[in-house]
C-alpha positions as CSV (number, residue, x, y, z in Angstrom):
1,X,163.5,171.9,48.0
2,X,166.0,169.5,49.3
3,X,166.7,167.2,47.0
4,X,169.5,164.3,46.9
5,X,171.6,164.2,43.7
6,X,171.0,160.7,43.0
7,X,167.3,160.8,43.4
8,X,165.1,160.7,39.9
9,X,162.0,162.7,40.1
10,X,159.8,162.4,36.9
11,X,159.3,166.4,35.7
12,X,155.2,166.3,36.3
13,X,155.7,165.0,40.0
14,X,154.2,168.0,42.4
15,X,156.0,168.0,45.3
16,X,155.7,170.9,48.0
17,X,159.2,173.3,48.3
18,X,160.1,171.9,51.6
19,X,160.0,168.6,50.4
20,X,163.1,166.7,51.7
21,X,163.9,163.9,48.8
22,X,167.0,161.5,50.7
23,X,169.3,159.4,48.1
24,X,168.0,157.1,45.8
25,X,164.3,157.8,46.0
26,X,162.2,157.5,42.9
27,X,159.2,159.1,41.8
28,X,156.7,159.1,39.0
29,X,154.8,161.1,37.2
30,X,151.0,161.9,38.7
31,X,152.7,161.9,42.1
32,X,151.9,164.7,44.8
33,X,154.2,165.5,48.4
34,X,153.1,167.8,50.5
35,X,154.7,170.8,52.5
36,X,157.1,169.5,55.2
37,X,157.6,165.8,53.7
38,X,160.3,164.0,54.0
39,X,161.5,160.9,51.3
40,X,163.9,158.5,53.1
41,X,166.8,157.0,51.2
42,X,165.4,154.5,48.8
43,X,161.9,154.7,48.8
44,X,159.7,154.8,45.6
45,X,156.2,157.0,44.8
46,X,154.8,155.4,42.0
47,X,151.9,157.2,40.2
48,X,148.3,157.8,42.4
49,X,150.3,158.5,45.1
50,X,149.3,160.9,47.4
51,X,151.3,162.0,50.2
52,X,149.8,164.7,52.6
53,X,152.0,167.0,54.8
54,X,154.5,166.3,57.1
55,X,154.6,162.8,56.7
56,X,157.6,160.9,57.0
57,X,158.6,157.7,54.8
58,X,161.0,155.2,54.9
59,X,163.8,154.5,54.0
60,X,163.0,152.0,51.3
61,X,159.2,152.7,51.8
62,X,156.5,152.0,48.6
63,X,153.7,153.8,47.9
64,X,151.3,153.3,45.0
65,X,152.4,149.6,43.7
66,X,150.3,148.1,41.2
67,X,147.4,146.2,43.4
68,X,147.9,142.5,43.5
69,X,144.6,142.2,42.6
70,X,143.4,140.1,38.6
71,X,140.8,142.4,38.7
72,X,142.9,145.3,38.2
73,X,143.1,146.3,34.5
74,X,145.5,149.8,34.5
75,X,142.8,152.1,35.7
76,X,143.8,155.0,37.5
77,X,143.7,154.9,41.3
78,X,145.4,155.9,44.1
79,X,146.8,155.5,47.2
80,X,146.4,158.5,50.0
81,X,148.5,159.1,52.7
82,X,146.8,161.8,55.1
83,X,148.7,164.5,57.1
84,X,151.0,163.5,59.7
85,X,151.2,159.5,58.6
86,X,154.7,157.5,59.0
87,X,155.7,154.7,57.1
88,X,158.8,153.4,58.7
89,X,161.2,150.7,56.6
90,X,160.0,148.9,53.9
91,X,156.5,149.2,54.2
92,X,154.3,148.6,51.2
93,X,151.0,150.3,50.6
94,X,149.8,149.3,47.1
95,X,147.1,151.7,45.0
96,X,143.3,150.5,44.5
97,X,141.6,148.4,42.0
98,X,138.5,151.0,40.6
99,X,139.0,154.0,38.2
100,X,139.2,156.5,40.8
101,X,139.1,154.2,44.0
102,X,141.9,154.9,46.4
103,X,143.6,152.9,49.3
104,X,143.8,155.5,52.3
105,X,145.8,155.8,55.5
106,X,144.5,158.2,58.0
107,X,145.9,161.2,59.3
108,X,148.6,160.8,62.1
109,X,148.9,157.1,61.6
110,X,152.3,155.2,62.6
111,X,152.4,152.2,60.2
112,X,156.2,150.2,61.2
113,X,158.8,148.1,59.3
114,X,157.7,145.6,56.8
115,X,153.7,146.0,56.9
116,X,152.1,145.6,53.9
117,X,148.5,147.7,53.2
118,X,147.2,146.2,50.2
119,X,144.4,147.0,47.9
120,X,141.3,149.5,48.9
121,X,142.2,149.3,52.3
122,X,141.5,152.3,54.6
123,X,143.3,152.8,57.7
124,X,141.5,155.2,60.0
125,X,143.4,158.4,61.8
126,X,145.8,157.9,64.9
127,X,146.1,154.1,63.8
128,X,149.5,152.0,65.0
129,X,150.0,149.0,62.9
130,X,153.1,147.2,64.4
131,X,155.6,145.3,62.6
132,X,154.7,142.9,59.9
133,X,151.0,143.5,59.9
134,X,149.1,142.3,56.9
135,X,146.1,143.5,55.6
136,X,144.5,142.0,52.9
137,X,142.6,143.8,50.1
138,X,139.3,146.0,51.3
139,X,140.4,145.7,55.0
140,X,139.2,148.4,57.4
141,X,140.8,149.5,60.5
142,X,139.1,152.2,62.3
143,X,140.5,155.5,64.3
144,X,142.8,154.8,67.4
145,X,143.1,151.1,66.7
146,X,146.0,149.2,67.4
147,X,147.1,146.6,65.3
148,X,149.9,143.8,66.9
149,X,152.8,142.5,65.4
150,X,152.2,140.1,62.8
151,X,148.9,140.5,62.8
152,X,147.3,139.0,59.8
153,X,143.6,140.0,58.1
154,X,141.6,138.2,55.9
155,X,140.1,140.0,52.9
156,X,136.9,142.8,53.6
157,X,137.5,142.2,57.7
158,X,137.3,145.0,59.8
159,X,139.3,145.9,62.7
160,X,136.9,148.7,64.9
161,X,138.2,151.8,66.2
162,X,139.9,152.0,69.5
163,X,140.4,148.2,69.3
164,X,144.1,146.4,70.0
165,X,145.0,142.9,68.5
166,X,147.6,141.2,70.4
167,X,150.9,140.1,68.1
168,X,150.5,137.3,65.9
169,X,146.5,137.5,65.4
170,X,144.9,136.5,63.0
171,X,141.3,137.1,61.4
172,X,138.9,136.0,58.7
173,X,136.0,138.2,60.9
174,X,135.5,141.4,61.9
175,X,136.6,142.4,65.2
176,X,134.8,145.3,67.6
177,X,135.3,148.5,68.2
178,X,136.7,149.2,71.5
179,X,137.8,145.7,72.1
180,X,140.9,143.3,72.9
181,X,141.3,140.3,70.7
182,X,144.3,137.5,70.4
183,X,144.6,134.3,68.6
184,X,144.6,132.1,65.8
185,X,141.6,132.4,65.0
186,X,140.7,136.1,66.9
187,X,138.8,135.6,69.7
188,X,137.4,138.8,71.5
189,X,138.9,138.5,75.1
190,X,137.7,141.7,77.1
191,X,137.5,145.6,76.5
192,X,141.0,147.7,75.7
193,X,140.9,148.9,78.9
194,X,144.3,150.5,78.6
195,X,143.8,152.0,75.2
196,X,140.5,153.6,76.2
197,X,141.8,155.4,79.6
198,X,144.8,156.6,77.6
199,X,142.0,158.1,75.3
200,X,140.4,159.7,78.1
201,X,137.4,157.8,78.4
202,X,135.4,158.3,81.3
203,X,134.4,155.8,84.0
204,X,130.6,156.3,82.7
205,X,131.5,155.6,79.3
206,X,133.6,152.8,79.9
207,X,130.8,151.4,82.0
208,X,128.4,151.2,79.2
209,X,130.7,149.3,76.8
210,X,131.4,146.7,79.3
211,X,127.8,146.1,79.7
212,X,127.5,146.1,76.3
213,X,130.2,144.0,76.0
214,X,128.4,141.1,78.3
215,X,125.5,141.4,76.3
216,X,127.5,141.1,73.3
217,X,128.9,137.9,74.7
218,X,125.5,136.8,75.5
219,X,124.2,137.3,72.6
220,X,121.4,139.4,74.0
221,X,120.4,141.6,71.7
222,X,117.8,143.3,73.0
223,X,119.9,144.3,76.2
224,X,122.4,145.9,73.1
225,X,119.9,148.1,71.8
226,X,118.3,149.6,74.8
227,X,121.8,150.3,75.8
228,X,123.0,152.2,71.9
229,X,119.7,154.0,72.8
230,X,121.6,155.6,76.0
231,X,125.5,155.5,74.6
232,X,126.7,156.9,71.0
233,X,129.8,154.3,72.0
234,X,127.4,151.2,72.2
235,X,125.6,152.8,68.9
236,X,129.0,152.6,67.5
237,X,129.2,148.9,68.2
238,X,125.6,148.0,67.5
239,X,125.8,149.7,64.0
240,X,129.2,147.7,63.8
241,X,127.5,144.5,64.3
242,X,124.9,145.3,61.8
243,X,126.9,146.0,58.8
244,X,129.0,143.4,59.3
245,X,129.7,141.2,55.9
246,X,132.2,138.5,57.3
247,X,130.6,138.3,61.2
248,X,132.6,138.9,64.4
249,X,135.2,137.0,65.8
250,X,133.9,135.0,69.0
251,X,134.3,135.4,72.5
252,X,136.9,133.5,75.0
């Protein structure tokens, strides 16, 4: 292990032995690191943390602050970073409120400077949250998404995978998978057409969540579910729809 002389590691921390732990960092008991991690200079683990391999964090980077959350009483939880994540400067990512709940970032994820990932959230795999971004407490953002600058969510929304919010968005709905939204409020403006032909979507598929897309828009429901009957990606969008708590941002 490469550890920095000035760094204080409590002596029930479980860190991996090629764990790279940079100057100043601080960690606490009930903390795991795994194999190929590396600890920028300043950054703090506080207990529940859970950081998976070759993740990369900070400098200055917290993981597992206490949720800022009254209904949090000192129960144990957690906050889970898969393989693979990066938390560039100062980013925050604050434990759940639950005994045994857990705030989770996804597997090769690229969270930047100065986000903040609060309570219970869950941040799917391959997610880019841009400078600033906010998420407030039980948020979901789903595989692939793309998340602006300054982009600010309201409590229990939803961002849906594959989706991109322009930079200073921001939402008190949920907002679609495979979709492009901007505003103050969100407002759904047209698929992410870029996003999904760097994804390798086919023309076929892409077709079918456009039409899905205008039905969405026209609120024609009946159109949606004959097309989820013929595409897993409209499926994905119907069963979005329906398990919505908050509803969906509105359409341009």
């Amino acid at each position: 292990m490469d550890i920095h002389p000035s760094a204080l590691i409590h002596p029930e921390a479980r860190l991996a032995n090629s764990v790279k732990v940079g100057p100043l960092v601080v960690i606490e008991a009930d903390v795991e690191v795994g194999e190929n991690s590396i600890l920028e200079t300043g950054t703090i683990l506080y207990s529940g943390s859970r950081i998976g391999k070759n993740c990369k964090l900070g400098p200055y980077a917290i993981v597992g602050g206490t949720p800022m959350d009254s209904h949090y009483a000192g129960e144990t939880s957690y906050a889970v970073l898969e393989d693979n994540v990066e938390l560039r400067e100062f980013v925050t990512v604050h434990k759940a409120t639950g005994g045994g709940a857990e705030t989770r970032i996804g597997e090769g994820s690229m969270i930047m400077t100065y986000t903040h990932i609060t309570h219970n959230c869950r941040v799917g795999k391959g997610v880019t949250l841009v400078t600033s971004v906010q998420l407030g407490g039980h948020c979901e953002v789903g595989d692939y998404a793309f998340v602006g600058s300054t982009t600010i969510m309201h409590q229990f929304c939803r961002i849906g995978a594959y989706a991109v919010t322009g930079g200073g968005t921001a939402s008190n709905q949920d907002i679609l998978p495979f979709s492009m939204v901007y505003g103050m409020p969100a407002k759904h403006l047209r698929l992410n057409k870029v996003g999904l032909e760097r994804r390798g979507f086919s023309k076929e598929r892409y077709r079918y969540l456009e039409k899905a897309i205008r039905a969405f828009r026209r609120r024609d429901w009946a159109l949606l579910e004959q097309l989820a009957q013929e595409s897993e990606d409209v499926q994905k969008i119907l069963d979005f729809k329906n398990s919505s708590q908050r509803g969906i941002c509105g359409f341009v």
